[in-house]
N, C-alpha and C positions, 0 to 999 in steps of 0.2 A: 841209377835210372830215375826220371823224373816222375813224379805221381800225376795221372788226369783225373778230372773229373768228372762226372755224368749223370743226370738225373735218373735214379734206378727204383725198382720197385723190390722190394725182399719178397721173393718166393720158398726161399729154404733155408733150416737156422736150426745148429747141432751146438749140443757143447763141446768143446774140444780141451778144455783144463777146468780147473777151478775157476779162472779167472779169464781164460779165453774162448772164444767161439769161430766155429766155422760158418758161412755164410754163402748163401748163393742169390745173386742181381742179376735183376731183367732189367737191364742199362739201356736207353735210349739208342744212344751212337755205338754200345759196344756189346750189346747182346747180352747173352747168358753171363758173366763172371762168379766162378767161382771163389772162393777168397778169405782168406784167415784175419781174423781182427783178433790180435793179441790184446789183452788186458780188456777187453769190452766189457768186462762185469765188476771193473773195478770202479769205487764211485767217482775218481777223479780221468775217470777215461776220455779219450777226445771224440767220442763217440754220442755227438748230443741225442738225446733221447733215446737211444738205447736200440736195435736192432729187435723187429718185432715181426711175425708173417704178415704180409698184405699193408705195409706201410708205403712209403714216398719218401724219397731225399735225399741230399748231393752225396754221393758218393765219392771219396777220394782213393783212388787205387793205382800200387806199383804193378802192373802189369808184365807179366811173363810171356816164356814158352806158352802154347796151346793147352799143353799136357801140366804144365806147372799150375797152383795153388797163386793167386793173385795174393799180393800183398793189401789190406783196408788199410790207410793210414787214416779216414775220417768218413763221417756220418755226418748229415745233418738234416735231422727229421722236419720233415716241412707238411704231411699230409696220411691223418689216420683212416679215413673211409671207416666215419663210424657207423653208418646204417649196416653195416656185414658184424657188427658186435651187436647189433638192438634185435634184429630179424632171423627168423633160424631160414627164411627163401633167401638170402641176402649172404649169409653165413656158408649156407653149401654151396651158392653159386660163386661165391670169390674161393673157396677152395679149390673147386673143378676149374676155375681161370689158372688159378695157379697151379694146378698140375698139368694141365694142356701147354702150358708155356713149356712148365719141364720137359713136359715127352715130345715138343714139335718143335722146340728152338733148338738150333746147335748152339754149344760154348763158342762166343766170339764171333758170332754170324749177328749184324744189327739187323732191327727190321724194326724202323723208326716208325713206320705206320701203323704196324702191331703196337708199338710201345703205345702211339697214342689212342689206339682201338680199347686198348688193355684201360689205359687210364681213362676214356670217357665213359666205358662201362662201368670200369668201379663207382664212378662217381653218379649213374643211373640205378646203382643199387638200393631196393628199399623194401618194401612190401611185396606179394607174390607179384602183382602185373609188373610192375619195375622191376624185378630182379630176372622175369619170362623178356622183358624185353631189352635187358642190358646182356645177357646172355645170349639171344639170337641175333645181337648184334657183333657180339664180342666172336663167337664161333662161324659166322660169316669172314668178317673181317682176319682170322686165322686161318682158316682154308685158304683166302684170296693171297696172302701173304708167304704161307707154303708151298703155293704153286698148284692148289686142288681146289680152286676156284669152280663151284657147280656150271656145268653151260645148260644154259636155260632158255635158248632160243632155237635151238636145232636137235635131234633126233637124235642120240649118241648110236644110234644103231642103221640110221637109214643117210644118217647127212642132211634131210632136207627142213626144212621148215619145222617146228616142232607143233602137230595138231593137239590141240586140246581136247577133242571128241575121245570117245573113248575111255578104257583103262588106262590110267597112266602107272608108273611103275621109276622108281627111279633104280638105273643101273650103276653100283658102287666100282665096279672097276672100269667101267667107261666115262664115271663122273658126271653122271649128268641123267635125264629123264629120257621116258621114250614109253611105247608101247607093251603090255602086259599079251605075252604067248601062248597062245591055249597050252597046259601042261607042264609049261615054264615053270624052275624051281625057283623064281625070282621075286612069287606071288608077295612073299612077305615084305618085299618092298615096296607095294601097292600104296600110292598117297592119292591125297585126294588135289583134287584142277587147282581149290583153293590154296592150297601149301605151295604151287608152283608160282600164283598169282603173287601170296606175299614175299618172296625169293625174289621177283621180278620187282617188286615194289624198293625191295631192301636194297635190291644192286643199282639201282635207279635212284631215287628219293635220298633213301638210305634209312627212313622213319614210316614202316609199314604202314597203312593207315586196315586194320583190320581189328578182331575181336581177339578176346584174350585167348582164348582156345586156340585158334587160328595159329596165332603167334607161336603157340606151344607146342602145336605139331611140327611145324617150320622146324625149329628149335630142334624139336625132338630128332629130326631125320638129318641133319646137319648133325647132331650130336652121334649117330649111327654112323655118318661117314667119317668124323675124325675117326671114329675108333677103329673103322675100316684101312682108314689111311695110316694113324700109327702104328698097327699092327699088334696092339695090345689092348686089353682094357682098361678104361681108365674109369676108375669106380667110385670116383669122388664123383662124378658124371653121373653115373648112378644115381648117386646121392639127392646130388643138386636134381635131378628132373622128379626123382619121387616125392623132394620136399615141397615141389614145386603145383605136382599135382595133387588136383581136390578128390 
């Protein structure tokens, strides 16, 4: 079976021998791959640079069954995103990237537009406002890509127009904003007109034009709906938004 190739990014990386490793890529054209690299720890391996989390680079792999272990027959590191080694806001937010890929990608499902969401945000990672704003881009971009895209311009409860007057409240299992009900146990998902304006800006523009706060509540309630939507917690997510906050 012939090997392809595909620009991938290393989200997960086990030992598997003394001398070999197991490997999981977020592959541009081919999703999730999981994948065995024999001898990667040897120094005359065909593995240039070495297989590291949160790296970049051609990926060479014998592809299988769905359920099989992908054969790596090559590496070739092309890009480290050092500002997530120099910053600890930089640091938790490329972890909580790379565990959202794990829990929302399937194996061998592409979604070439995430890959390049995924890669302009690494590469926007730096200091707290850069890594608030490479992460409310990146977690946009992932909702829109899995199919739980926020609707932001109509009522998820009434249909119509969505009024900004008012409590707003955003509803997680109807995806989108709406009205706060006297009594409602929904209170907790009270945001403010602003969060919905930079949402608007983000799906539009794509480069919010707001304060750093601003950005981080945004941020923050998109980070509440993955965890809604994947059905678990994802606590590197945690992480990344309390390193984030002052």
């Amino acid at each position: 079976m012939p090997a392809v190739h595909d620009d991938a990014i290393c989200i997960r990386l086990w030992d598997w021998s003394e001398t070999s490793q197991t490997v999981s890529l977020f592959c541009r054209s081919h999703g999730v791959v999981r994948g065995l690299a024999k001898g990667a720890k040897r120094e005359d391996a065909r593995f240039s640079g070495g297989f590291e989390l949160f790296t970049r680079g051609q990926a060479g792999m014998i592809l299988k069954n769905a359920d099989a272990m992908a054969t790596l027959t090559g590496w070739d590191l092309s890009e480290t995103f050092p500002a997530a080694r120099r910053s600890l806001p930089a640091f938790y937010s490329s972890m909580a990237m790379l565990d959202l890929v794990h829990h929302m990608v399937r194996d061998h499902d592409p979604h070439p537009a995430l890959f390049d969401g995924f890669l302009r945000a690494s590469r926007r990672l730096g200091e707290r406002e850069e890594s608030i704003g490479a992460l409310l881009d990146f977690l946009w971009t992932l909702l829109s890509e899995a199919g739980f895209r926020p609707e932001l311009e109509s009522d998820v409860r009434s249909g119509e127009a969505l009024n900004t007057g008012g409590v707003l409240v955003f509803d997680p299992r109807s995806g989108g904003f709406t009205h706060s009900r006297l009594g409602a146990a929904d209170e907790q998902w009270r945001v403010r007109v602003q969060t919905l304006h930079v949402l608007r800006q983000l799906a539009g523009a794509g480069t919010p034009s707001c304060g750093v706060e601003d950005a981080l509540r945004a941020a923050k309630l998109l980070g509440a709906y993955v965890r809604e939507t994947a059905g678990a917690p994802v606590g590197s997510l945690g992480d990344a938004f309390r390193a984030l906050t002052v």
